[in-house]
C-alpha positions in Angstrom: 73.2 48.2 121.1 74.4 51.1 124.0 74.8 54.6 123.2 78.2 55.7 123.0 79.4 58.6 125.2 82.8 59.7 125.6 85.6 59.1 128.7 86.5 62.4 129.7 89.5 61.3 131.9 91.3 59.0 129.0 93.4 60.8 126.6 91.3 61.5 122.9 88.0 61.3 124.6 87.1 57.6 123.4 83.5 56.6 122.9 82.3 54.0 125.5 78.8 52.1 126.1 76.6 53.5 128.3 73.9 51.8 130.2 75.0 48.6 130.6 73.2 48.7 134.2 70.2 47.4 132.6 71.5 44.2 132.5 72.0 43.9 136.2 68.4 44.9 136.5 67.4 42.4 134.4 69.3 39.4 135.5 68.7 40.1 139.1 65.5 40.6 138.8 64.7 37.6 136.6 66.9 35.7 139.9 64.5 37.0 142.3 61.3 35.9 140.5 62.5 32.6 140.2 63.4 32.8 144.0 59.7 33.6 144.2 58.4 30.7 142.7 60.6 28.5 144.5 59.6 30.4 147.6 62.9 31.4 149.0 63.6 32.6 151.5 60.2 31.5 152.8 57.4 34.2 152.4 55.7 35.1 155.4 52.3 36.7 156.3 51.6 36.0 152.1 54.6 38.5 151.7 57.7 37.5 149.7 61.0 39.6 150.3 62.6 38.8 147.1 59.1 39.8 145.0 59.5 43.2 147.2 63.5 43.5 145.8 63.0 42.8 142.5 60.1 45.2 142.5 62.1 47.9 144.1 65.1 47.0 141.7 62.6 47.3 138.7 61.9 50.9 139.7 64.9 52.2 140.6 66.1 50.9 137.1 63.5 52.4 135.6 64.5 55.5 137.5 68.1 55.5 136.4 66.9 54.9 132.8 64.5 57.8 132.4 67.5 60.2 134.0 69.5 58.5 131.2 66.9 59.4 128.6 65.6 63.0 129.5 68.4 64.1 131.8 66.0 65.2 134.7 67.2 67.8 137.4 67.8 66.8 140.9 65.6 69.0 142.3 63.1 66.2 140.7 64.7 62.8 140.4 66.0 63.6 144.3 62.5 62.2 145.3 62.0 59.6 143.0 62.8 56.8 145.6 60.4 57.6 147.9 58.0 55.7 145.4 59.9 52.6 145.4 60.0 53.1 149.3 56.0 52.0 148.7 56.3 48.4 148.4 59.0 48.3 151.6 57.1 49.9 153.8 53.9 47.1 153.2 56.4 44.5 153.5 57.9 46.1 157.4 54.3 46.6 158.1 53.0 42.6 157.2 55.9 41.4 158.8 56.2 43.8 162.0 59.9 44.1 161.3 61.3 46.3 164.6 61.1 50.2 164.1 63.9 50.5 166.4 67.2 51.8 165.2 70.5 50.7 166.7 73.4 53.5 166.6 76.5 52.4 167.4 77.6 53.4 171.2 74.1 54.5 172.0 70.7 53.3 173.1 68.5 52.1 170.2 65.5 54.3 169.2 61.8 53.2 168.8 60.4 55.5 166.3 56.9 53.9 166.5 54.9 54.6 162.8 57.2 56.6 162.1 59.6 54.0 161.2 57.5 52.8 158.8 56.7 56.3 157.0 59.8 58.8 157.8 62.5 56.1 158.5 62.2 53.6 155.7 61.5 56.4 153.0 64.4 58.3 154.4 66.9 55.7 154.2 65.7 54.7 150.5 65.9 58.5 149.3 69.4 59.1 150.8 71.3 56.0 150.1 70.0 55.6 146.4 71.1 59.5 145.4 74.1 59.4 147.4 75.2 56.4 145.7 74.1 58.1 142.3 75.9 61.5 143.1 79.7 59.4 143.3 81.0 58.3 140.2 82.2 59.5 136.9 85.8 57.8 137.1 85.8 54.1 135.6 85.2 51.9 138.5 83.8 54.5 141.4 80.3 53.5 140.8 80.4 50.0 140.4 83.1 48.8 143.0 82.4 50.6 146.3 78.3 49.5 146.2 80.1 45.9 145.8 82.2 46.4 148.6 78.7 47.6 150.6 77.1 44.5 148.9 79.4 41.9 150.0 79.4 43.6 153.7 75.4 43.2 154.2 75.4 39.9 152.4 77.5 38.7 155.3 75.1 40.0 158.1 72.0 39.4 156.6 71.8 35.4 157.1 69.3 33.9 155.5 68.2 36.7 153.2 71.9 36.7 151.7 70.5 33.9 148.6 68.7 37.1 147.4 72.1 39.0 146.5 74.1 35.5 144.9 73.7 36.5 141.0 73.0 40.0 141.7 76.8 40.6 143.3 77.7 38.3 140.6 76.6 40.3 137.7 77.2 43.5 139.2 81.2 42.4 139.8 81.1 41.2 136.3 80.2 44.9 135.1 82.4 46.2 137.9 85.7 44.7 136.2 84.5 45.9 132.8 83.7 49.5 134.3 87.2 49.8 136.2 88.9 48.7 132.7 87.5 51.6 130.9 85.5 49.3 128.7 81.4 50.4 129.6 79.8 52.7 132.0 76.7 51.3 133.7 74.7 54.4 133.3 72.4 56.2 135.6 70.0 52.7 134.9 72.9 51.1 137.4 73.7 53.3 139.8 69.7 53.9 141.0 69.3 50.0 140.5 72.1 49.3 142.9 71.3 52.4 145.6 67.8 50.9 145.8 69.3 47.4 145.8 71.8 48.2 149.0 68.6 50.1 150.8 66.0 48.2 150.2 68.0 44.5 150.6 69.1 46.7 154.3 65.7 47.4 155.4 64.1 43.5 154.3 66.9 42.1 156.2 66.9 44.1 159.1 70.3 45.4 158.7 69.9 49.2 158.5 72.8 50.0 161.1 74.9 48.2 159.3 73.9 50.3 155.9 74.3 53.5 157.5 77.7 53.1 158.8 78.9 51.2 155.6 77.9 54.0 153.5 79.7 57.0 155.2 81.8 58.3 152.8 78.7 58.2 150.0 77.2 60.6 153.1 80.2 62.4 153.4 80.5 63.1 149.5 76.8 64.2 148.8 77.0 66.6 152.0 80.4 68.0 151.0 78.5 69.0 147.2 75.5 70.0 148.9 77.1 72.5 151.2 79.3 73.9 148.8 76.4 74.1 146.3 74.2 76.0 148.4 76.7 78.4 149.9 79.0 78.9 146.8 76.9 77.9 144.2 79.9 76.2 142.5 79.7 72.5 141.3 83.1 69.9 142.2 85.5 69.5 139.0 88.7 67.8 138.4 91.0 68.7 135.4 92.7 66.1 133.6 96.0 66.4 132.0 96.4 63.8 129.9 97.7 61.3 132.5 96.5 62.6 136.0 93.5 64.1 137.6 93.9 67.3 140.0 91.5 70.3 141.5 92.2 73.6 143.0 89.1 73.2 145.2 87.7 70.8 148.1 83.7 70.1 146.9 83.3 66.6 146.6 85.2 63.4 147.6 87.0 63.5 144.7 88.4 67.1 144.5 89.2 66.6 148.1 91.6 63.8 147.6 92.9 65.6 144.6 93.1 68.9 145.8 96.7 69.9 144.4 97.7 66.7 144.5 98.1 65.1 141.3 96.4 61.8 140.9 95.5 58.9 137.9 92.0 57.7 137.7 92.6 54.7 139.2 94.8 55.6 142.0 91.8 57.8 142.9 89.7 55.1 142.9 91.3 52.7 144.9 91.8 55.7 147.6 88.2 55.7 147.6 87.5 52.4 147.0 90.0 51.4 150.5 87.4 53.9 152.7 84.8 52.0 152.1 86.6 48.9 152.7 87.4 50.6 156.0 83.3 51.8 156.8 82.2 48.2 155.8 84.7 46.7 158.0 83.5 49.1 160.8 80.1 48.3 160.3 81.1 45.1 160.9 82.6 45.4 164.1 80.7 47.7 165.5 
């Protein structure tokens, strides 16, 4: 049913299905309808928050399934998510969420409108392709936006009922993805960038999403600078049994910069530092 494309970091190359994000779009998004028509959580001002994430997750499954399709440039799918910022930024302005943001250790800022048309896009655009820009090793894309997931559905209260079957089916594909067995495809990792963003912004909890998603930060600034200045794209080289790079461009060459690593040692390294910047978001 999938179209088969091959593991470059397993030895012979095997052929593995791709795209199975599409079924966390449409099982979550089938949740949240019915969460809808049982009104929960409660709608307010005639706006329902889970109608605004399924919409959002609609979209940025849609999103990841045309880059799967036509394999669009970033230069063009970078600004994709401001669309699906649309339907957010109606939902802050009916409910007069705060457009304050709290950094840790300093005063919080009032941005005013802007909030509603810099912030909110802003925060959509950079978590859902910063997400998107680490993976290709089984298990990178699926387990750290769980670990994310799990972090804002315990500071989110009430609003946490919206992520139940969403976590579930996307630590269903995660176990699959870590054993090699699918990859969830562009379709997933847009779905669940715009799932971690916009459930943030519904919920009030955009400090916490900022800290918790660091190292994604870290990563896509670490490609972009060396990009720009060098105009050389990260690479690992795989032996057979271990991954390894002779340069520092991404999150993943950094780690394995002459220093000889398996797939899933990598992940776990990477998977552990966002354990770390969840845990801190936490605290802090």
């Amino acid at each position: 049913m999938f179209p088969k494309v091959p593991d470059y970091h397993k030895p012979n190359k095997p052929l593995v299905p791709n795209g199975l994000g599409v079924i966390y779009v449409l099982v979550s998004v089938t949740y949240l309808f019915a969460l809808y028509y049982f009104n929960q959580p409660p709608a307010s001002n005639n706006v329902s928050s889970a109608l605004t994430l399924a919409v959002c997750i609609l979209f940025g499954g849609f999103m990841g399934l045309l880059d799967d399709w036509m394999d669009l440039r970033w230069r063009y799918k970078a600004f994709f998510p401001l669309i699906a910022s649309i339907p957010l930024v109606s939902l802050a302005i009916k409910l007069g969420l705060r457009t304050s943001l709290t950094i840790p250790f300093f005063e919080p800022l009032d941005f005013g409108l802007l909030y509603y048309f810099l912030v909110i896009p802003l925060i959509v655009t950079v978590t859902t392709n910063t997400v998107n820009q680490l993976g290709g090793l089984n298990g990178l894309e699926t387990v750290c936006p769980a670990i994310v997931l799990v972090g804002l559905m315990v500071v989110s209260g009430e609003h946490a009922v919206m992520l139940y079957v969403p976590l579930v089916v996307w630590l269903f594909l995660a176990i699959l993805n870590f054993q090699g067995k699918i990859f969830v495809g562009n379709t997933g990792s847009f779905a669940i960038g715009i799932t971690l963003a916009s459930f943030a912004i519904i919920s009030d909890v955009k400090s916490f999403l900022i800290v918790s998603i660091l190292p994604y930060i870290f990563n896509s600034v670490l490609i972009l600078l060396t990009y720009f200045f060098y105009k050389s794209k990260a690479q690992v080289v795989f032996d057979g049994k271990k991954l390894s790079s002779d340069h520092k461009r991404s999150l993943v060459t950094l780690i394995t910069y002459y220093r000889p690593l398996t797939e899933r040692q990598v992940v776990v390294i990477i998977s552990l530092l966002f354990v770390f910047s969840t845990f801190t978001a936490l605290l802090v």
